[in-house]
N, C-alpha and C positions, 0 to 999 in steps of 0.2 A: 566096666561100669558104663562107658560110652557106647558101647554097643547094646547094653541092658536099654540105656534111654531110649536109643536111636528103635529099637524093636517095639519098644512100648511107646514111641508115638508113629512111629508105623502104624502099629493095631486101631491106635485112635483115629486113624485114615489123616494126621497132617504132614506126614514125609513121605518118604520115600529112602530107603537105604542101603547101602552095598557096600560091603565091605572086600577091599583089592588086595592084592600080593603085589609088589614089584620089589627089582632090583637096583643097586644104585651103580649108575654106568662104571665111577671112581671108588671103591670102595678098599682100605688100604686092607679090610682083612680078608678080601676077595685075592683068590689065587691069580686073576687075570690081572692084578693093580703092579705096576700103574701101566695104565690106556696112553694114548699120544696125549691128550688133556690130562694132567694127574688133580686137576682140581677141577673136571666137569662136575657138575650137579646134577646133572639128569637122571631122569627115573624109566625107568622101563617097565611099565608093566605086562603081565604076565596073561595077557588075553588070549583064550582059547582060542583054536582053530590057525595059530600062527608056527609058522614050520622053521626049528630051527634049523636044521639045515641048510633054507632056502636063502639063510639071513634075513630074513623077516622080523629077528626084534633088532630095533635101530635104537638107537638114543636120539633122543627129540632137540640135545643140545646140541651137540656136536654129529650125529647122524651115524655115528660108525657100529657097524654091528658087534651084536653082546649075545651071549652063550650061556644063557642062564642055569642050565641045566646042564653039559657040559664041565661048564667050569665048579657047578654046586657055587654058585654066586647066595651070600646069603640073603635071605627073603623078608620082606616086610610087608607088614598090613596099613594097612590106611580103610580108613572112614569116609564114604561118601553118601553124603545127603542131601535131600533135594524135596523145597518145600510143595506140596499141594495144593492149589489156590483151590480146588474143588473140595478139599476137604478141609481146607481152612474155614469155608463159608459154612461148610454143614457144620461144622463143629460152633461157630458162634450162633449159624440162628437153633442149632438142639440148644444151646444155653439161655439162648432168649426165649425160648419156648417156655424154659421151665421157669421162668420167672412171670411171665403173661401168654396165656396158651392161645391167644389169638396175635401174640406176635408175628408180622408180615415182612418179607423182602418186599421194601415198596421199586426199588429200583437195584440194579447190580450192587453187590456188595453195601448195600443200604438199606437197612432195618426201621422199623417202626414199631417201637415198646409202647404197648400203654400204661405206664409209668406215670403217677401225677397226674396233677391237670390236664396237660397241654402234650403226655406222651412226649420218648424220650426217642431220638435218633442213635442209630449205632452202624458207624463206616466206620468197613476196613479200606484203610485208606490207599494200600497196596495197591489193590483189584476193582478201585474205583474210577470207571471210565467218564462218569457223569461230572463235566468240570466246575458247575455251578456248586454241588456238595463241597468242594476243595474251596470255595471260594471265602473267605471274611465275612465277605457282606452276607453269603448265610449263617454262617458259622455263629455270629453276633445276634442272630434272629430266633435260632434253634436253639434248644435244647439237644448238645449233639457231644456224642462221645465215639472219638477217633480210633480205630484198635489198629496199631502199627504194626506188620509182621516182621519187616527188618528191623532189628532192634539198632543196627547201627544209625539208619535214618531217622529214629525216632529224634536223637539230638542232630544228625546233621541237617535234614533235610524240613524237620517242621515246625511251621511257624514260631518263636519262642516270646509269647505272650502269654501270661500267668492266668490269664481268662482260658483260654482254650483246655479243654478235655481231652488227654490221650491216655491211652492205656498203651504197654507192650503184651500184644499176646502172649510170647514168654510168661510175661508174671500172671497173664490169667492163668495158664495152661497148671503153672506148678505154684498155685495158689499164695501168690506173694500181694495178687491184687485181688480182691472180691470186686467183682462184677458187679453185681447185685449193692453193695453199699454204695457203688462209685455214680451208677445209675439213677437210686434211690433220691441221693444227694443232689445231687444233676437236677432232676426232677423238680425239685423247690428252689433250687437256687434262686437269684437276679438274676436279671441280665447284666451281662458288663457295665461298668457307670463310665467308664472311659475309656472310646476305642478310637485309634489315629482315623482319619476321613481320608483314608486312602485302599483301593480295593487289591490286595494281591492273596495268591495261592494259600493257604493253610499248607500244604503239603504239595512237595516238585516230586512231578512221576519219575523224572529224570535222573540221570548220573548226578553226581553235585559237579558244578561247574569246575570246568579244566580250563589250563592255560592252553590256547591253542595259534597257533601264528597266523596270522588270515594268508589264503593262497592267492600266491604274485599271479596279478593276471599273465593271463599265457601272451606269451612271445610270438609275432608272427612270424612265420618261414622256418621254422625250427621243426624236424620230424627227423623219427626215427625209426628208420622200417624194421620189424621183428618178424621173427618165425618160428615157429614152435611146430618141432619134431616129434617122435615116439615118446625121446626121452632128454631131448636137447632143447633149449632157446639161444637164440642169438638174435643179438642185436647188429645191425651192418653186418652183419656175415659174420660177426665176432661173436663166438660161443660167449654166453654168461651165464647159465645154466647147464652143470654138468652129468650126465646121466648117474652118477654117484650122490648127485644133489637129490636124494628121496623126495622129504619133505617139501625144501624150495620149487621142486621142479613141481610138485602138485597144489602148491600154493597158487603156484604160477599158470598152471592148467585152468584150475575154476577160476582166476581172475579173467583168463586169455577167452573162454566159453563163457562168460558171462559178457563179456564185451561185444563178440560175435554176434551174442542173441542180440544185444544192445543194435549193432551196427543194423541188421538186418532187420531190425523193426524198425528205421531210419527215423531214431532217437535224434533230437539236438546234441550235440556233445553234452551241455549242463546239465542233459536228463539224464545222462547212461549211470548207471543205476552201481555204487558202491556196495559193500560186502560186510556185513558189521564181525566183529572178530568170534564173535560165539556161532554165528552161522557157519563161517567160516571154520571153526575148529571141530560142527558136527560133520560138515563135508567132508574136512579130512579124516574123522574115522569112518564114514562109510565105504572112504577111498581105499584107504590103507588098512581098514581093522586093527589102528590102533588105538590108543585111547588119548586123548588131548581135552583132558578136565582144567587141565591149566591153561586156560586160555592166554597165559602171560606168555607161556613155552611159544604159541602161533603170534604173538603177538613179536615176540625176539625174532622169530624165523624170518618172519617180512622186514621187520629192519632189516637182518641182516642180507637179506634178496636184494632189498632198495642200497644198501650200500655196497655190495656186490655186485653189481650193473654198472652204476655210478665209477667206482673202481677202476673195473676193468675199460670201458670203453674211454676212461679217461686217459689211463694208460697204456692202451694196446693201441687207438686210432688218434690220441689226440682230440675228440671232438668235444664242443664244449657243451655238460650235459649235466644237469643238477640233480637230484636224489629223486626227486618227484618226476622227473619227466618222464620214466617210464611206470612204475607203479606209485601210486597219487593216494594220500593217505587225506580224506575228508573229514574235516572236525565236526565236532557238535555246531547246528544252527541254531538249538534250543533245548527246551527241557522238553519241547515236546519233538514226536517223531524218531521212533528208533532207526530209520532207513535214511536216515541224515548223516549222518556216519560210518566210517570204516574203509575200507580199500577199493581202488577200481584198477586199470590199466588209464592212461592220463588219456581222453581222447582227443587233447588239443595237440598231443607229439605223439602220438603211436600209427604209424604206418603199415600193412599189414602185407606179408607177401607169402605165396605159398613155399612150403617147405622142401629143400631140396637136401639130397642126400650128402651133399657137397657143397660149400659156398655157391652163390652164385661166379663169381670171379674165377672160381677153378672149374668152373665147367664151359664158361668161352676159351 
């Protein structure tokens, strides 16, 4: 039934859908069970062009190679969909056409109905770049109806004042809202009789707001030189990255070559430029050709990188080194700005030396 939908709004051009096989690393009625983890979670899936022989399927939690084929590990399907914003917008302005055939996008994702007197506005609030549209003080001025595509945002994120107009696309799409009446209505309404005299957002383009710890300013004198080999990192000539480490070690590669670039365009430290976790998780399938739709799964791996450093060079050398000082996790500054966030290498402690096949220390 979920796949019937998912194809039939396909066709209507507002998703995108795939449907995967994977296997489950821990699985008790799997002949490989139990693994060194007997209660990992991870999923493997089953993407083409991957050799198992080569050990190329890895589990994304714990890393260790899986033999799906081999072992006849049992297989599952999953759903993956992925909304349209190009064809979100066709699909509302074909509906507003049919209701006034000189219906216009007067701006991105913002319509102009001639509806009524005074014509009726209709933003998708999603794919709206134009921030005056999001604002109250238009909102209170217009005749304007909101159509939300994330249906979780609709209650998290916008404004919740009885006056404002939203729709969820959802209920237009599988007709639980008529359009057409909601617009109609719109149309003659008042205006608000009582709106607070203060101007904020109708709608945050942003995450909803996290708890996040503001970052201790950096310490002077404190560095730490790294290196990064084929398939190794160290820190002080202390491996923390080990060629077994897959994923960590290419987590740790696009942060170390994004820095690089950083260094060598002779960035201020405060500009060099963080990694948001969804970029980061298309890198690592381009890297790996595996699939990382769970961005929670790269989201784990870097903690666990960051605690894994922290770790060892606490224990192996003694030096005194907190979790951020080599990879540095940047919180949200706002709702606005997606590149305000995410991971870099810290440039106030990372020290950079070329790679030697041997510590430095063992080779005087």
């Amino acid at each position: 039934m979920l796949c019937a939908a998912a194809k039939r709004l396909q066709e209507m051009g507002l998703v995108k859908h795939q449907v995967r096989e994977f296997v489950c690393c821990a699985d008790s009625q799997d002949s490989d069970f139990p693994p060194r983890n007997r209660y990992c979670r991870g999923r493997v899936y089953l993407t083409g062009g991957l050799d198992e022989s080569g050990d190329e399927f890895r589990c994304p939690e714990c890393e260790r190679p899986v033999f799906p084929f081999r072992h006849g590990k049992r297989r599952h399907r999953e759903l993956h969909t992925r909304v349209c914003p190009d064809g979100v917008k066709s699909y509302i302005a074909a509906r507003l056409a049919e209701l006034d055939a000189n219906a216009k996008e007067a701006w991105d994702a913002v319509y102009q109905v001639g509806i009524g007197p005074m014509g009726v506005a209709v933003c998708i609030a999603d794919y709206c770049a134009e921030e005056p549209f999001l604002g109250r003080d238009w909102a209170r001025t217009h005749a304007a109806c909101y159509v939300v595509v994330n249906p979780k945002a609709l209650e998290e994120r916008f404004l919740d004042e009885g006056w404002l107009t939203r729709v969820s696309l959802a209920d237009v799409v599988c007709g639980e809202v008529d359009l057409e009446a909601v617009l109609r209505e719109l149309a003659t309404a008042s205006p608000p009789r009582s709106v607070l005299n203060v101007s904020v957002p109708v709608y945050s383009k942003g995450a909803p707001p996290v708890r996040a710890e503001p970052l201790a300013p950096p310490q002077k004198g404190r560095r730490f030189v790294v290196e990064v080999g084929p398939k190794t990192v160290r820190v002080e000539g202390e491996i923390v990255v080990a060629p077994q480490a897959g994923t960590r070690f290419h987590i740790f590669r696009i942060l170390w070559e994004r820095f690089l670039d950083d260094l060598k365009d002779g960035l201020a430290p405060d500009d060099f430029r963080p990694i948001t976790v969804d970029k980061l998780a298309r890198e690592l399938e381009n890297r790996t050709k595996q699939s990382f739709e769970d961005v929670l799964t790269v989201r784990r791996a870097v903690n666990r990188l960051q605690a894994g450093i922290e770790t060892a060079v606490k224990r192996k050398l003694g030096s005194p080194i907190s979790r951020e000082d080599i990879i540095q996790t940047c919180p949200w500054k706002g709702v606005v700005g997606e590149e305000d966030h995410g991971y870099r290498l810290n440039p106030f402690r990372v020290a950079i030396r070329l790679f030697a096949p041997a510590p430095p220390e063992e080779l005087s």
